[in-house]
C-alpha positions in Angstrom: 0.0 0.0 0.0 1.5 3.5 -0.7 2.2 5.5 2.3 2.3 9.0 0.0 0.6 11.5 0.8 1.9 14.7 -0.7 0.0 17.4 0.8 1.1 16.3 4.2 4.5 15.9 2.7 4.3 19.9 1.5 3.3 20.8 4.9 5.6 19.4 6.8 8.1 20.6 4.4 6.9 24.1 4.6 7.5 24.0 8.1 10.9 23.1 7.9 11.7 26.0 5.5 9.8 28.6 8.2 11.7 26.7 11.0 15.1 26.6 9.1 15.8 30.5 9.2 14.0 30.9 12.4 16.9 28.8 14.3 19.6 30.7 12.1 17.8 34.1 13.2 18.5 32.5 16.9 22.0 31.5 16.6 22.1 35.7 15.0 21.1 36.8 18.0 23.2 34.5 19.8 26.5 35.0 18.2 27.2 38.1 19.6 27.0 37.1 23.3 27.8 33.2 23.6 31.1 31.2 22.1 30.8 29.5 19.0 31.7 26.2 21.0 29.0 26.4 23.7 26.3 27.4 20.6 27.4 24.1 18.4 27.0 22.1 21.8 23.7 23.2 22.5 22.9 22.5 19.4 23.9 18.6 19.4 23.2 18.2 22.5 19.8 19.1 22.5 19.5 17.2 19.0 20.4 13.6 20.7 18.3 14.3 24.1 15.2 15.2 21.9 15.4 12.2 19.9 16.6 9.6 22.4 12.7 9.0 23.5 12.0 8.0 19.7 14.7 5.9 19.5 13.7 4.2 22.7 10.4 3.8 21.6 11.4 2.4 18.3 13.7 -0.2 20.0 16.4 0.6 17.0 19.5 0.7 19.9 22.8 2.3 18.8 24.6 -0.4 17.6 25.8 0.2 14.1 28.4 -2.2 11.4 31.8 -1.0 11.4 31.5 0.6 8.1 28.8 2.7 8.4 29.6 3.8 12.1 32.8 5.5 10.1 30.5 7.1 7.6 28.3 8.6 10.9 31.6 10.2 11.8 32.6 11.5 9.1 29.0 12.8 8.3 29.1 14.1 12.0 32.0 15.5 11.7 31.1 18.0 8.6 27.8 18.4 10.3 30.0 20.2 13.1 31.9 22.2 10.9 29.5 23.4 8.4 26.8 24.5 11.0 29.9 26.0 12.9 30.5 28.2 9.2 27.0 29.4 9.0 26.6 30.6 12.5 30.1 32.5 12.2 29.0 33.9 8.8 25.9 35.1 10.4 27.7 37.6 12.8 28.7 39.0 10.1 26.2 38.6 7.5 22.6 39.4 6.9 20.6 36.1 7.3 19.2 36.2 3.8 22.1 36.8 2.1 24.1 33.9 4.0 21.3 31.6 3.2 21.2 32.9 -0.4 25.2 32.1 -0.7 24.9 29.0 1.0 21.9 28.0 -1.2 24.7 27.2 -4.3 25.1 24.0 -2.8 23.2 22.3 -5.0 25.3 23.4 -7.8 28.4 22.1 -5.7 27.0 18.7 -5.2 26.2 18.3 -9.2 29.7 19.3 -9.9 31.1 17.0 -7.7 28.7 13.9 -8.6 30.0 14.6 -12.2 34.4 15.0 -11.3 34.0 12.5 -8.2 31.6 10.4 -8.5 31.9 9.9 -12.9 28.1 11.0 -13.4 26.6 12.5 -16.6 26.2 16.0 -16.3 25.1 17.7 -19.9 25.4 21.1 -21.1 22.2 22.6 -19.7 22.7 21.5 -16.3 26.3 22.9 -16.7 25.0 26.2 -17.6 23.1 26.4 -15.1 25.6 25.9 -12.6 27.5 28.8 -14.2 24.4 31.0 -14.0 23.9 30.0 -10.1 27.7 30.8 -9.5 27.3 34.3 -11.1 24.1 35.0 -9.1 26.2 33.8 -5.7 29.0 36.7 -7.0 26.1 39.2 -7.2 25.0 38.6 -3.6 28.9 38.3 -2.1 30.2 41.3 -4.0 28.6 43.7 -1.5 28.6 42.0 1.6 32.6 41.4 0.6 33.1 45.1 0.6 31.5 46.0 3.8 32.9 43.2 6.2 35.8 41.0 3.6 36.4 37.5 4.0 33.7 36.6 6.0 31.3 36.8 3.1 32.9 33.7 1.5 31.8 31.7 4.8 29.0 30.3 3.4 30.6 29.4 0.7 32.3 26.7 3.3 29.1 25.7 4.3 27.7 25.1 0.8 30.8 22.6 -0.1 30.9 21.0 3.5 27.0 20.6 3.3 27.5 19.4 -0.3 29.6 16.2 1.1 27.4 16.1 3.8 24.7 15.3 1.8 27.0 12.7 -0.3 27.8 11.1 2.7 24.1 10.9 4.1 23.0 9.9 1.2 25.5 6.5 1.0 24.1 5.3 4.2 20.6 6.5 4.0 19.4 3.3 3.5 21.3 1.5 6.2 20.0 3.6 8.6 17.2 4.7 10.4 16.9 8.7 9.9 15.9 9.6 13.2 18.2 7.4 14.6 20.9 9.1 12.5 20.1 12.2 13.8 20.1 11.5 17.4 23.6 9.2 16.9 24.8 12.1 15.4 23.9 14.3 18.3 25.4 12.0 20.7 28.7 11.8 18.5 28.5 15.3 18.1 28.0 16.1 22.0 31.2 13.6 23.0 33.4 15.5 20.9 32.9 19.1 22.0 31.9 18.4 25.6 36.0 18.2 26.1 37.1 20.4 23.7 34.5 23.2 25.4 35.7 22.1 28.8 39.2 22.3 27.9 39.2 26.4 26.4 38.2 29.4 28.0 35.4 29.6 26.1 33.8 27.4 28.4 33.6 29.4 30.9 30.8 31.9 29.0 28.0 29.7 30.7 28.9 30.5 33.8 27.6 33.8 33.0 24.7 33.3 30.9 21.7 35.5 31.6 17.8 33.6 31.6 17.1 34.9 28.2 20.4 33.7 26.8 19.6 30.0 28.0 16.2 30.2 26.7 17.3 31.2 23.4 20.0 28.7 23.3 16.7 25.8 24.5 15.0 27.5 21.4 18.4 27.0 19.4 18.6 23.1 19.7 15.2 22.5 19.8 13.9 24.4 16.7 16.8 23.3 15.2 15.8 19.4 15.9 12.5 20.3 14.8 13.4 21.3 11.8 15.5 18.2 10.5 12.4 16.2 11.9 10.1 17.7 9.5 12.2 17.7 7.0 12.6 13.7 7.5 9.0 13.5 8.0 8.0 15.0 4.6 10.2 12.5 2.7 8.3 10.0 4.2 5.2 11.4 2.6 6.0 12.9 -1.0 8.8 12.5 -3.1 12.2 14.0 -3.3 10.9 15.5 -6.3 8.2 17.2 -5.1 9.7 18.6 -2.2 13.3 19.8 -3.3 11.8 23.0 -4.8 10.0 24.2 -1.8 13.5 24.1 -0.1 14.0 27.4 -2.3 11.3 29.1 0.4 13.5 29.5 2.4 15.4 32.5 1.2 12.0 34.4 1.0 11.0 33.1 4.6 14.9 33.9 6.2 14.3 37.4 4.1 11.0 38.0 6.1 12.6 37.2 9.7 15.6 39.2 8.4 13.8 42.3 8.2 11.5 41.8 11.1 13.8 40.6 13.5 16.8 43.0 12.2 15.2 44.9 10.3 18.0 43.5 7.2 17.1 43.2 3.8 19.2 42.7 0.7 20.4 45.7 -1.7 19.7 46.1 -5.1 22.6 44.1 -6.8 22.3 41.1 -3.9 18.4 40.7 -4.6 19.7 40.1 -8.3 21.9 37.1 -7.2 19.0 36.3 -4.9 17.0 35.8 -7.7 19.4 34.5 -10.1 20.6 31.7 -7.9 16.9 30.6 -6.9 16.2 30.4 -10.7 19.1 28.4 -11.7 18.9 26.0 -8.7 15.1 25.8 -9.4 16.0 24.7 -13.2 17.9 22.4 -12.0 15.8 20.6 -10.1 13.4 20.8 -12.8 15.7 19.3 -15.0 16.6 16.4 -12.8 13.1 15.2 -12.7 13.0 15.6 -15.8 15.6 13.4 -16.8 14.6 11.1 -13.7 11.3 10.1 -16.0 13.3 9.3 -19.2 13.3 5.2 -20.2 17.0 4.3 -19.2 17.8 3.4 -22.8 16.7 7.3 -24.2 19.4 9.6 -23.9 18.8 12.8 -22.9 19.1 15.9 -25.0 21.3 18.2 -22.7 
């Protein structure tokens, strides 16, 4: 019996890309007065406590092969680092122009499928990747003149979240995904517990006022949350369905720019707003396009 139901799937989905921005607009407000390390702990933290009941319930256990428990750790590993980009670039950045950057990913991941991985990648898709990398210049350009190198940070995230999608994506199916994400946490937790204990940075929650902690509980659960529905709405629609709705999130993380700090893109970075939502949108377009082609058709790129 088929278990899609794609309306449910679009819902859920839209409340990942609302919840998405919100926690980013969170760790904004947070990066000014709490150490990276003690934000990225939260984070993980949170993430495994929240998800250890359904794990329980589920009676999956943490045991995992060899193989793939080296996969987790390399996935959790870029997990770390590429959340630990984007909430450094959004000290600096305004939230919709950081999610705009970091929203060439999917560019990144087609270029590497095709000099990695060997797959076919034809001359429209190509273009298009060209055409998303020019609309990422347009929205850098600016921000790179008012505060320099940090504009390029979520450039890091898009190629670490690139491989972090590879490398979710070659154990997906040997794993449960909420039990991923809580494994994660708990990987994620036992590495930066010491390394927080062991800097000065550590001692910043010593001093942490009762708004600061209940924006860094809002931090790690709305981040949790969000991952959850995003999981959820697989379950419901497919992959092709959904991956163009991810694109709402630059208008949503626009929105919650301007009303939380009252930030909103210039002229020329609305362009590459726009440009690189078009390009990434033909893309996906594309693929399911190609996706519904007889295997023994070749496809006119």
């Amino acid at each position: 019996m088929s278990t899609d139901r794609p309306f449910l799937g679009v819902l859920l989905m839209l409340a990942f890309c609302v919840l998405a921005p919100l926690g980013d607009s969170v760790a904004k407000l947070l990066g000014g007065a709490v150490a990276l390390g003690v934000l990225l702990l939260v984070r993980f933290a949170l993430q495994w406590l929240i998800l250890l009941p359904l794990v329980l319930i589920g009676r999956q256990g943490f045991g995992l092969p060899n193989d793939v428990l080296i996969w987790t750790l390399i996935r959790t590993a870029l997990h770390i680092v590429g959340i630990g980009l984007m909430f450094t670039a959004l000290r600096y950045l305004p939230l919709a122009d950081a999610l705009a950057i970091a929203f060439v990913m999917p560019f990144i991941m087609l270029l590497l499928g095709h000099f990695a991985m060997g797959e076919e990648v034809g001359k429209q898709r190509m273009m298009a990747c060209i055409v998303g990398f020019v609309g990422t210049i347009l929205v850098i350009q600016p921000n790179f003149v008012e505060v320099g190198y940090p504009a390029l940070l979520p450039l890091g995230v898009a190629v670490v979240f690139a491989l972090f999608m590879m490398v979710t994506r070659k154990i997906a199916r040997a794993i449960d995904p909420i039990k991923l994400q809580a494994i994660s946490g708990v990987q994620a937790t036992i590495v930066l517990l010491p390394l927080l204990i062991l800097t000065p940075a550590g001692q910043d929650t010593l001093d942490l006022t009762p708004t600061t902690i209940w924006l860094l509980l809002a931090l790690g659960g709305i981040g949790t949350a969000a991952h959850l529905f995003m999981t959820w709405s697989l379950r419901f629609a497919p992959a092709s369905t959904l991956a163009p709705m991810q694109y709402l999130e630059i208008p949503f993380g626009t929105f919650i720019g301007w009303l939380i700090f009252s930030d909103l893109p210039n002229g020329l970075a609305a362009i590459g707003i726009c440009i690189t939502i078009g390009a990434g949108l033909y893309i996906i377009l594309r693929e399911r396009q190609l996706s519904r082609l007889p295997q023994d058709v070749p496809a006119a790129e």
